[in-house]
C-alpha positions as CSV (number, residue, x, y, z in Angstrom):
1,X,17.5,-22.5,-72.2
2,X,18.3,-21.5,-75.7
3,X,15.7,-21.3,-78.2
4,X,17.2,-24.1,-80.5
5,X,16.5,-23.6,-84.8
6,X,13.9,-26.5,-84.3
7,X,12.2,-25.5,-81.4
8,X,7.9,-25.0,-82.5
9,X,7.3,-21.7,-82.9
10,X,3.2,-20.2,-84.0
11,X,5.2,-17.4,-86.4
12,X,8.3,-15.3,-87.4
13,X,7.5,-13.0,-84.6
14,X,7.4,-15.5,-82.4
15,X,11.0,-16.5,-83.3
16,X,12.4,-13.0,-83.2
17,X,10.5,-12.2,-79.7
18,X,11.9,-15.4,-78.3
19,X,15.3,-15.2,-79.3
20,X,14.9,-11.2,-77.7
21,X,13.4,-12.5,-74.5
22,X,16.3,-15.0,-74.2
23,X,19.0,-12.3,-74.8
24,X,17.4,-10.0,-73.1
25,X,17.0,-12.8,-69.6
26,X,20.5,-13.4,-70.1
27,X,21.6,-10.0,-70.1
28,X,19.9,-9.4,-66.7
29,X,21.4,-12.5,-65.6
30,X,24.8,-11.9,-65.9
31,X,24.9,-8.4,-64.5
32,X,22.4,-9.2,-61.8
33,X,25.1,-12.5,-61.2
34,X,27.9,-9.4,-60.6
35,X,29.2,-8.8,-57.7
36,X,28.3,-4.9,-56.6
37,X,31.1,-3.4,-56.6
38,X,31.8,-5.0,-60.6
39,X,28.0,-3.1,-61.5
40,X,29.3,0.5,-61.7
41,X,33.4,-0.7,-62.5
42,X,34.5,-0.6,-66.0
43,X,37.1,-3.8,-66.9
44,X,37.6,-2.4,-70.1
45,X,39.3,0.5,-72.1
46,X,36.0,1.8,-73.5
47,X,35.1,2.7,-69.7
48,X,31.5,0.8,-70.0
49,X,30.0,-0.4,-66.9
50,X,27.7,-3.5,-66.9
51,X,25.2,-1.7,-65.5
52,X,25.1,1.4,-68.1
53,X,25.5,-1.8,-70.7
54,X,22.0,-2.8,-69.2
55,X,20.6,0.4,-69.5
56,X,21.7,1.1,-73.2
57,X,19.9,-2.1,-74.2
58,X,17.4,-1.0,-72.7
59,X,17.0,2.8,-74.9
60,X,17.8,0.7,-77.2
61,X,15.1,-1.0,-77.7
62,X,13.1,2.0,-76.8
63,X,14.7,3.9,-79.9
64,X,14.1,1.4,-82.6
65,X,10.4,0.2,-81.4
66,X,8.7,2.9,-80.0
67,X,10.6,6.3,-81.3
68,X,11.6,5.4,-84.6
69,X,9.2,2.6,-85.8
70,X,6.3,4.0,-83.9
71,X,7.4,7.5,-84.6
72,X,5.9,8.3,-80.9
73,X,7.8,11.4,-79.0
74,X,10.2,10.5,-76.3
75,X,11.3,13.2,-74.1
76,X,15.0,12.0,-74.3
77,X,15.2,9.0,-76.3
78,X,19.6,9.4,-75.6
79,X,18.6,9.3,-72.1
80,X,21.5,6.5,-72.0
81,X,24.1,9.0,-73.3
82,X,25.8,11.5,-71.6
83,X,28.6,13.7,-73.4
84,X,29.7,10.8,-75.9
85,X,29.3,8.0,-73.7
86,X,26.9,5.5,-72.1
87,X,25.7,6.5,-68.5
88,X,22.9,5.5,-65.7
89,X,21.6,6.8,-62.9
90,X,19.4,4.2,-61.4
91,X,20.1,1.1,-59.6
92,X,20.3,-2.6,-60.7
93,X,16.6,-2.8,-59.6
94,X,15.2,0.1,-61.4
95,X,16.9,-0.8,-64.6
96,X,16.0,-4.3,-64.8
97,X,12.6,-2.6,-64.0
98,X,12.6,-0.4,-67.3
99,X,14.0,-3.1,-69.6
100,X,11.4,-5.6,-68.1
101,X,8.5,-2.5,-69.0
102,X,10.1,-2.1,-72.3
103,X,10.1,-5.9,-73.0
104,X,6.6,-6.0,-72.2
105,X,5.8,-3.0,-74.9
106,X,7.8,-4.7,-77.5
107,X,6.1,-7.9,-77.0
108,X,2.8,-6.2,-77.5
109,X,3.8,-4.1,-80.3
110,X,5.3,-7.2,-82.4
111,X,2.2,-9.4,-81.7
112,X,0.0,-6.6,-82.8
113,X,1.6,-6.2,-86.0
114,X,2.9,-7.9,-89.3
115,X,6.3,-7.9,-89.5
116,X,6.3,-6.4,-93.3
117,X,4.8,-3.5,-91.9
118,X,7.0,-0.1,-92.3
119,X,7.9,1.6,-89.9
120,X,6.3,5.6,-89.1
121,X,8.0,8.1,-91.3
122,X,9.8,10.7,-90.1
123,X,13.7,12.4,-89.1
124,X,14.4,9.4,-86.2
125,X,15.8,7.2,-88.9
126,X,19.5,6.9,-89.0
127,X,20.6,8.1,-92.5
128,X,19.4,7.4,-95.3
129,X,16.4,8.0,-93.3
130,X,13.9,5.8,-94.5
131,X,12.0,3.6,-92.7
132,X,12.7,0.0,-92.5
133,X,9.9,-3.0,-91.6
134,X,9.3,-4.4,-88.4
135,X,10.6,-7.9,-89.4
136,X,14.6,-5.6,-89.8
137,X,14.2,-3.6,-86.7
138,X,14.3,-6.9,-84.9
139,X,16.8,-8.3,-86.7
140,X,18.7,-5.6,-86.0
141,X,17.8,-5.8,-82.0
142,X,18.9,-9.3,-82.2
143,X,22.3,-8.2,-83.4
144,X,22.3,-5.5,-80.8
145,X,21.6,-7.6,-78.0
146,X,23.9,-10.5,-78.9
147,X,26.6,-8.5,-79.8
148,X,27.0,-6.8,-75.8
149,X,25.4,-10.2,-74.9
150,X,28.9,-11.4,-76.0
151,X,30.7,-8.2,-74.4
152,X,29.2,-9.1,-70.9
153,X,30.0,-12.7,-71.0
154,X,33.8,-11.9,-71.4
155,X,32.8,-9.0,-68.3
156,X,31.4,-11.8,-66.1
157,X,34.3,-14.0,-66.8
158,X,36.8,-11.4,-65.3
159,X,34.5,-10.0,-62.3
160,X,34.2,-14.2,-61.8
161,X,30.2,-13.8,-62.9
162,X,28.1,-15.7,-64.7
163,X,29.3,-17.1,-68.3
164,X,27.7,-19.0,-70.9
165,X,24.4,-19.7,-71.6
């Protein structure tokens, strides 16, 4: 269910990783609720699939937590991108897998850390380079998420998935 405006919540971090769980359980939903054959089809002109939508979110999150704000060294942190455009090579399973991992580090993280806190210097930043605090990062994940959150809903719709909350 939606995390309403007036639902408890112990903190601000607790709001943020909320709302990300939900977007994030919805976003599994509704390409999980695909049939097969709509994972790896594109329905529109960008040529994105719901299942390298998935993935994206996915690095993503990986990017802005643990590679930017944590300044830790991925091996491929683009490992979504492929010649100017998303791509996957695992299946539903394994990438539900990943983004349920990556949830789990996230939550951690967050809980583990005040959300003024700014994030680890270095070149990982998008320009102007300068690291932002924990408590914009997630905004900015929240954006991210509900933005192709949206995107898949109007996916589902035409593939006859699920739509809506």
């Amino acid at each position: 269910m939606f995390p309403e405006p007036n639902t408890p919540a112990s903190s601000r971090a607790e709001v943020f990783l909320t709302y990300l769980d939900y977007f994030r359980d919805r976003a599994i939903e509704k390409v999980a609720s695909l049939p097969v054959a709509e994972l790896s089809a594109s329905r529109v002109p960008s040529g994105w699939t719901p299942l390298e939508l998935l993935n994206h979110l996915r690095h993503v999150e990986r990017r802005w937590i643990e590679w930017r704000f944590e300044g830790r060294p991925l091996p491929d942190p683009w490992a979504d991108e492929h010649e100017d455009r998303w791509h996957v090579t695992g299946s539903l399973d394994s990438v539900v897998a990943g983004l349920r991992t990556q949830a789990v580090h996230t939550r951690a993280f967050v809980e583990s850390t005040d959300l003024a806190t700014l994030g680890a210097p270095g070149p990982n930043w998008p320009p102007p380079a300068t690291p932002a605090s924990l408590e914009r990062v997630l905004f900015h994940l929240l954006q991210e998420y509900a933005r192709h959150l949206g995107q898949l809903d109007i996916v589902a719709e035409l593939a006859d998935g699920d739509v809506g909350e």
